[in-house]
GUDRENDREN-96423 format. One line per 4 residues: their letters; for each residue x, z, y of C-alpha. Coordinates in nm, 3 decimals. Example, Ala and Ser with C-alpha at 12.3 -4.5 7.8 and 13.67 -1.06 7.14 Angstrom:
% residues 2
as> 1.230 0.780 -0.450 | 1.367 0.714 -0.106
This chain:
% residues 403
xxxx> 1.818 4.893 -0.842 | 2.176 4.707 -0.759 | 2.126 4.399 -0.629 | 2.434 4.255 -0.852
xxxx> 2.263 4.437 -1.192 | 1.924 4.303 -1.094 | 2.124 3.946 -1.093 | 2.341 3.987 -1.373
xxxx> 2.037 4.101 -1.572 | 1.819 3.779 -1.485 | 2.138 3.599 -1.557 | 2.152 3.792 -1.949
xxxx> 1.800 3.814 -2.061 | 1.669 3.457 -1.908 | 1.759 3.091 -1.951 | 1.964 2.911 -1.685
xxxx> 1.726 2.634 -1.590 | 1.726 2.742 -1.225 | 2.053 2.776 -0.934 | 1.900 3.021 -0.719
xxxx> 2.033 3.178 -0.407 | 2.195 3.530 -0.404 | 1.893 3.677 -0.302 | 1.669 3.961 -0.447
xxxx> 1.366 3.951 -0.303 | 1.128 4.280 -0.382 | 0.791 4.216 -0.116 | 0.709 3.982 0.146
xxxx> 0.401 3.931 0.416 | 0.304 3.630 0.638 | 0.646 3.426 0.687 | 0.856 3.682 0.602
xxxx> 1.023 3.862 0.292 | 1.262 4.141 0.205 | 1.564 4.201 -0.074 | 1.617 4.484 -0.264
xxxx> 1.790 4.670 0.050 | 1.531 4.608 0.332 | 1.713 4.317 0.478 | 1.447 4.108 0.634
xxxx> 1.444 3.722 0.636 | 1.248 3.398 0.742 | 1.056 3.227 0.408 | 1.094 2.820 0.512
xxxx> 1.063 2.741 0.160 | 0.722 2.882 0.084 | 0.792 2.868 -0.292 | 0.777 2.448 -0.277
xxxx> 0.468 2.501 -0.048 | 0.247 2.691 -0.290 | 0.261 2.980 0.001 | 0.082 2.800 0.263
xxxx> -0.125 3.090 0.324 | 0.144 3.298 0.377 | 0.295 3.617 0.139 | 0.019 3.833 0.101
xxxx> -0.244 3.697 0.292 | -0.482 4.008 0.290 | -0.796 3.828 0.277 | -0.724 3.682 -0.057
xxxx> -0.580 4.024 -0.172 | -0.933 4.112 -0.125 | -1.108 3.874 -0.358 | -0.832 3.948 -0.631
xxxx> -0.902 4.320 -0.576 | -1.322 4.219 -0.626 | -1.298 3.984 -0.904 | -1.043 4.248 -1.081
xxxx> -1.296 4.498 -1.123 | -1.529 4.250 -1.284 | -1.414 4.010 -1.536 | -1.064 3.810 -1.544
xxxx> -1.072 3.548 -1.838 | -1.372 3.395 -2.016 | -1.207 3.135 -2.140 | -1.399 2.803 -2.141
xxxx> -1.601 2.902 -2.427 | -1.842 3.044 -2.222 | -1.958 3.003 -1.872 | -1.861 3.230 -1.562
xxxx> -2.031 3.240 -1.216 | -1.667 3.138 -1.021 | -1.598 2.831 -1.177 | -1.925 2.661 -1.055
xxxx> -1.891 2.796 -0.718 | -1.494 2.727 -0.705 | -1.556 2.321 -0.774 | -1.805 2.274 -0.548
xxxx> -1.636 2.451 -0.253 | -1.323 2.191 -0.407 | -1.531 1.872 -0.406 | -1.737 1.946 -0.069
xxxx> -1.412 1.972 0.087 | -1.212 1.737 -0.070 | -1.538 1.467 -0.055 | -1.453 1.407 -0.457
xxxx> -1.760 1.440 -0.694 | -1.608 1.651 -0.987 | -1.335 1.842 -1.062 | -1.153 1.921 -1.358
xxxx> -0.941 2.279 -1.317 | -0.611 2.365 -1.507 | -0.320 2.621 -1.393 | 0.036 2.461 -1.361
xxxx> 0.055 2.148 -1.140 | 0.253 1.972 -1.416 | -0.090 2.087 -1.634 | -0.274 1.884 -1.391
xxxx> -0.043 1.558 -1.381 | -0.074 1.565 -1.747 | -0.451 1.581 -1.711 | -0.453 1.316 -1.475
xxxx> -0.221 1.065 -1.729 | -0.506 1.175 -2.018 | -0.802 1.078 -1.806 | -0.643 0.721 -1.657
xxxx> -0.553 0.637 -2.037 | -0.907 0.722 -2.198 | -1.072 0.555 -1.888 | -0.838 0.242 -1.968
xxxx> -0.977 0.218 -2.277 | -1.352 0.286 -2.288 | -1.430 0.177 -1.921 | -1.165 -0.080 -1.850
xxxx> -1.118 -0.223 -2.188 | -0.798 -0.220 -2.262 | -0.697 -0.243 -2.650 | -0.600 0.113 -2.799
xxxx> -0.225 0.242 -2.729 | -0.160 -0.047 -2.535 | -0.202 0.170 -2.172 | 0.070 0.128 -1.905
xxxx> 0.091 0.359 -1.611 | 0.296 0.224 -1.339 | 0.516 0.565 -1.151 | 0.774 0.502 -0.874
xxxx> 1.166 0.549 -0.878 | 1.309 0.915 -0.731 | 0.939 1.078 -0.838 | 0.877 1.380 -0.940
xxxx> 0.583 1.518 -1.103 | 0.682 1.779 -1.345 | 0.935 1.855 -1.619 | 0.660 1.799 -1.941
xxxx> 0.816 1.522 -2.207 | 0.586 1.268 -2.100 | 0.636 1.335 -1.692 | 1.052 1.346 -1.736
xxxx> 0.981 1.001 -1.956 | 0.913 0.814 -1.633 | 1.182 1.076 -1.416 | 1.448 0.860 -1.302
xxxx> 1.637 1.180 -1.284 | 1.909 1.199 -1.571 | 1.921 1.535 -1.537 | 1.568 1.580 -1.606
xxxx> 1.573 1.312 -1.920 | 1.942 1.407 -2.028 | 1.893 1.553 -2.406 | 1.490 1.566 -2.412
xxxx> 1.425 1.254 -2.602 | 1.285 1.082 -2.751 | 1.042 1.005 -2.459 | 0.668 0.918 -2.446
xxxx> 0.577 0.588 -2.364 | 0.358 0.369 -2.162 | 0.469 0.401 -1.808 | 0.626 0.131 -1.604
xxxx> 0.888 0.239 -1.341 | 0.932 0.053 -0.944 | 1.058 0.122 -0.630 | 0.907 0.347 -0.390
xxxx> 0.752 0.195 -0.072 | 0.734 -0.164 -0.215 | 0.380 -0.317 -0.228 | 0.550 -0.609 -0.396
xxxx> 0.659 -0.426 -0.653 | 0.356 -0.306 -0.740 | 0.167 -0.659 -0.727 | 0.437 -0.754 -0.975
xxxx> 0.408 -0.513 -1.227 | 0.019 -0.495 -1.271 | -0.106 -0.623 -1.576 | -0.395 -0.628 -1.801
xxxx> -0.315 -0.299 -1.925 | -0.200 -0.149 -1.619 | -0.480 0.149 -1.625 | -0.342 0.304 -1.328
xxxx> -0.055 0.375 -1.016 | 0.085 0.747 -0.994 | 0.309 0.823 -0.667 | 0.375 1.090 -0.409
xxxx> 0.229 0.962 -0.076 | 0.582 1.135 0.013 | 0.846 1.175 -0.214 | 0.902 1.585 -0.109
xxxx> 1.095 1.642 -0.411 | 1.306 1.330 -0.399 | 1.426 1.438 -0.024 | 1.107 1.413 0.214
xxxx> 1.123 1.034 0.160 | 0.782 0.913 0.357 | 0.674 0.569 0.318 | 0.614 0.300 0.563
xxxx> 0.265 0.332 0.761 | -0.010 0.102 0.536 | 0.203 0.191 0.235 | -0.042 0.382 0.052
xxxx> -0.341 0.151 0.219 | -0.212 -0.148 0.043 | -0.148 0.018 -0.299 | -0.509 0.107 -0.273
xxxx> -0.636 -0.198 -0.203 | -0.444 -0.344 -0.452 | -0.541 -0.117 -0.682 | -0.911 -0.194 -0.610
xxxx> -0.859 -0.545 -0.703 | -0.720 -0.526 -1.005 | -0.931 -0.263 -1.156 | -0.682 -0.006 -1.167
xxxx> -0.697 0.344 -1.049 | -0.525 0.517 -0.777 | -0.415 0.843 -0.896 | -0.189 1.061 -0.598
xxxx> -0.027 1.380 -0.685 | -0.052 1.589 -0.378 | 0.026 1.922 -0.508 | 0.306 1.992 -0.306
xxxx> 0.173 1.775 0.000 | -0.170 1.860 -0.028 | -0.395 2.147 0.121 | -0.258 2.098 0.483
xxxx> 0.127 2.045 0.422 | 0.156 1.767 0.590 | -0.058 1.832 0.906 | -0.384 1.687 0.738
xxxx> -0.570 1.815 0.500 | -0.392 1.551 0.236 | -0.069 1.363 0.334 | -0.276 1.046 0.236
xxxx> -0.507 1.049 0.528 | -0.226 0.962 0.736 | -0.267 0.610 0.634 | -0.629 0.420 0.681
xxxx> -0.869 0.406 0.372 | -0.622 0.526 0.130 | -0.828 0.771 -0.025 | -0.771 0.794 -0.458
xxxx> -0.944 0.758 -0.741 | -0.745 1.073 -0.890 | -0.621 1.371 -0.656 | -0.429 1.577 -0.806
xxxx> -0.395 1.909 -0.665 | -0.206 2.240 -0.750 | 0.034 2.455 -0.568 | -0.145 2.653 -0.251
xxxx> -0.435 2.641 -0.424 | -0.394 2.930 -0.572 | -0.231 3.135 -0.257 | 0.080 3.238 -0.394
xxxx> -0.118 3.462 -0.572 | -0.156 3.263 -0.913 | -0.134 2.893 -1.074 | -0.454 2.707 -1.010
xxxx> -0.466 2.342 -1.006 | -0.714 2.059 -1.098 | -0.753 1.687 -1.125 | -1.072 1.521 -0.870
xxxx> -1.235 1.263 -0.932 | -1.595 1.062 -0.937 | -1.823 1.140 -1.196 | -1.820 0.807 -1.335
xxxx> -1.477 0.824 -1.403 | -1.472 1.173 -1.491 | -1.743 1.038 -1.770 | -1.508 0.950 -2.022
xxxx> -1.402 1.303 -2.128 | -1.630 1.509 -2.356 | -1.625 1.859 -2.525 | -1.307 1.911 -2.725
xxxx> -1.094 1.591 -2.564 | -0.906 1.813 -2.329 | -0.914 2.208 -2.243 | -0.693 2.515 -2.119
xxxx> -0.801 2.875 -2.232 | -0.729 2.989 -1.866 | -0.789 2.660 -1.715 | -1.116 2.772 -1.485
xxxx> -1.130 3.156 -1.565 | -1.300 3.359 -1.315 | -1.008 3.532 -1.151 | -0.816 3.229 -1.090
xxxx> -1.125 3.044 -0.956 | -1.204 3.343 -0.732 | -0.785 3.326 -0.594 | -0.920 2.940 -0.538
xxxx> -1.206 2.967 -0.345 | -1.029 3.247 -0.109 | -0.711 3.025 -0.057 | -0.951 2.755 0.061
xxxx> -1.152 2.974 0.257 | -0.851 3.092 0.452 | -0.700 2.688 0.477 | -1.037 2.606 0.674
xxxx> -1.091 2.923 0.862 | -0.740 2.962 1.013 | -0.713 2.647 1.111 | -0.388 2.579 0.891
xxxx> -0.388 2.180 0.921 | -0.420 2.193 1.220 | -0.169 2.436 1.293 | 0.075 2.236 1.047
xxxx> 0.005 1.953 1.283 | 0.058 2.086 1.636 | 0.353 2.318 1.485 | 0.481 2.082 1.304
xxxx> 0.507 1.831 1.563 | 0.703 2.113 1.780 | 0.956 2.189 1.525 | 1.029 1.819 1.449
xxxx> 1.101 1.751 1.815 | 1.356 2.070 1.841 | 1.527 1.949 1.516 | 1.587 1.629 1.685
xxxx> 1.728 1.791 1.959 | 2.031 1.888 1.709 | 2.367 1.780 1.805 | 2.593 1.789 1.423
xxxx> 2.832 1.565 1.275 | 2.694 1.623 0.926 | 2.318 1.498 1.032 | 2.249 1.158 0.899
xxxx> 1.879 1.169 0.948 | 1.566 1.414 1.019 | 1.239 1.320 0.891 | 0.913 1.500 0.809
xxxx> 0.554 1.507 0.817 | 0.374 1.871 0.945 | 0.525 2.117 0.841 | 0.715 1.938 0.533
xxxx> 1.078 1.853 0.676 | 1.395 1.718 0.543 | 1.731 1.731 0.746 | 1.958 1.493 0.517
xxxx> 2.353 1.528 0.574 | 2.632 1.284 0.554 | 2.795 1.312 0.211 | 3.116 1.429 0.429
xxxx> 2.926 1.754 0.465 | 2.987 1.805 0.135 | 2.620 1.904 -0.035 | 2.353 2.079 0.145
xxxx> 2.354 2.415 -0.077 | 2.652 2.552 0.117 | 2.435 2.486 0.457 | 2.126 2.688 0.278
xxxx> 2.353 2.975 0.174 | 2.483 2.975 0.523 | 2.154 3.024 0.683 | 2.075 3.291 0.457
xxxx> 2.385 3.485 0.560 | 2.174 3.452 0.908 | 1.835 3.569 0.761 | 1.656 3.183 0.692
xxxx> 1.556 3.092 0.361 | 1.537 2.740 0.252 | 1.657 2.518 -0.049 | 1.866 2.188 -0.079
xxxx> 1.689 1.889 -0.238 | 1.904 1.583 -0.410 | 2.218 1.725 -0.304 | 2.224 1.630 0.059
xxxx> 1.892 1.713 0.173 | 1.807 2.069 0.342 | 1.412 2.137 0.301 | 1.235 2.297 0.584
xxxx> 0.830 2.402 0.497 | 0.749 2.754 0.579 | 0.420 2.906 0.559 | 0.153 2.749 0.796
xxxx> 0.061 3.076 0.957 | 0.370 3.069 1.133 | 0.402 3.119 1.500 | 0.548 2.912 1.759
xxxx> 0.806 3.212 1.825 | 0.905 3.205 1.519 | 0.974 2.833 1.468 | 1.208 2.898 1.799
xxxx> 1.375 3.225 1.630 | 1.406 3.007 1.302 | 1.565 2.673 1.528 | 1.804 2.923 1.714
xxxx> 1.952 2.971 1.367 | 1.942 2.644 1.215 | 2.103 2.480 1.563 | 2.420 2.759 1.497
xxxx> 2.483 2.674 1.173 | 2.448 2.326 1.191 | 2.630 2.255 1.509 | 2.888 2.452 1.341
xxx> 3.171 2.233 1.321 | 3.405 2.444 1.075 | 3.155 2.510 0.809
């Protein structure tokens, strides 16, 4: 079908809550995908990194393909012999003692809030609907009520009200901020160890070490929300390991969990924390089922076998170092961890969209963040040939003077 009718028709029949590029995509494998006419480009978006794996990544084609011709949904009503299998390959790699599945990533932050409110109350103490969650400024964790109540994004907030309460907003990268704001019914800190969303904004080295430790102190748990960061992104296995005994109380993890194939995400934890929720206080009908748990364990399977942090690392590394190499009057500042990279632009340059749509007229994918930001974070099977294909392309339309 028409390109334009295949637009105009998502543009009739669906709500506008996305600006996408003029792009039709129809099938895609490894780092690249295809429109409607065959035209062939670079993916360095991986849809917001749930495509670390790759488009198609064959060997998790093959578990769908297996677990199709057996059994799909259970629901939690009943037990089913992936779920089992799918947490403990989580929690032995993730070194957490539980895990509590859902689908969406937002699903899982909303888990996460649930958890660090009941534990507030029956393990911490803290008097009933008194809870405070303290969240950073620029976040972003989802577009549920309660996550847009703490968004510091008026778009996200703008006509959604009234909001839920109960969470405490600071800056970003501020230990002091956070000393200040605890309380006695602070039950727990929620941040990006980096801010992807908010425009690859990575905080100082010891950042996330001292929010730990001061989280420790104060009986107050550590919850990170690595779903977009997580599962290798970053060039470790979580972006948090950068820094030096930082490890959570609460991961939260979503996004390449489930391949690109299908929304898997879950919330891990200890058991003792975990202890506080009992049959009935929380529960998703798909949340867990067998196919989605299958998807899991593959995507993991193919994480550890290829070597994808590592690649994300040494690749990463490579790519970061030809960015820098970039001669533009509209670069204000490159910055990036792995394979998650942000080129931010002068507010001369007038928005980053018109950069992104100019790369795709040269076959590169990739999406502006907060207006001035271009985001780079392709698949992590990608090949050193192609991050120099993919540079060649980036250095002529940003050196481009007249664009």
């Amino acid at each position: 079908m028409n390109k334009n009718i295949l637009i105009q028709t998502v543009n009739k029949y669906c709500a506008h809550n996305y600006h996408p590029l003029d792009v039709v995509l129809s099938r895609g494998h490894g780092i690249w995908v295809y429109d409607t006419s065959g035209k062939k480009y670079m993916d360095f978006l991986s849809a917001y990194s749930a495509l670390n794996q790759g488009h198609t990544h064959e060997k998790i084609i093959r578990a769908i393909k297996k677990q199709l011709n057996k059994i799909t949904l259970t629901s939690r009503a009943f037990y089913n012999n992936q779920l089992g299998l799918f947490a403990k390959d989580l929690c032995k790699l993730t070194s957490f003692e539980m895990a509590l599945p859902m689908n969406t990533g937002a699903e899982a932050v909303e888990t996460a809030i649930k958890v660090a409110r009941k534990w507030g109350y029956y393990k911490k103490g803290v008097k009933g609907g008194k809870a405070e969650i303290i969240v950073c400024q620029n976040n972003f964790h989802g577009r549920t009520i309660s996550i847009i109540s703490f968004s510091t994004e008026k778009q996200y907030r703008d006509g959604f009200g009234p909001y839920t309460k109960g969470f405490r907003i600071i800056k970003f990268n501020n230990l002091k901020a956070i000393k200040e704001a605890i309380g006695p019914n602070t039950v727990a800190v929620l941040l990006e160890p980096i801010q992807a969303e908010g425009g690859i904004i990575i905080p100082d080295k010891g950042y996330l070490t001292g929010v730990a430790n001061i989280c420790r102190k104060n009986n107050v748990l550590f919850m990170l929300d690595e779903i977009q960061t997580g599962l290798g992104r970053t060039g470790k296995l979580f972006a948090y390991e950068h820094d030096y005994n930082a490890k959570p109380d609460l991961l939260v993890v979503g996004k390449a969990l489930g391949g690109g194939f299908y929304p898997v995400s879950a919330v891990l934890a200890s058991r003792s924390i975990f202890e506080v929720i009992t049959p009935g206080d929380h529960g998703s009908t798909f949340g867990g089922n067998p196919l989605g748990s299958a998807i899991a364990r593959a995507s993991l399977r193919v994480i550890v076998k290829e070597n994808l942090v590592e690649r994300s690392a040494e690749l990463g590394r490579y790519f970061l170092s030809k960015l820098k190499t970039l001669q533009s009057k509209w670069i204000k500042e490159i910055r990036g961890k792995g394979l998650l990279i942000g080129i931010e632009l002068h507010k001369e340059a007038g928005g980053a969209r018109r950069f992104c749509e100019a790369l795709m007229t040269e076959f590169l994918l990739c999406k502006e963040t907060h207006e001035d930001v271009i985001r780079f974070a392709p698949p992590l099977i990608i090949k050193k040939g192609e991050i120099d294909s993919a540079f060649k392309i980036i250095k002529k339309v940003l050196e481009n003077p007249n664009l």
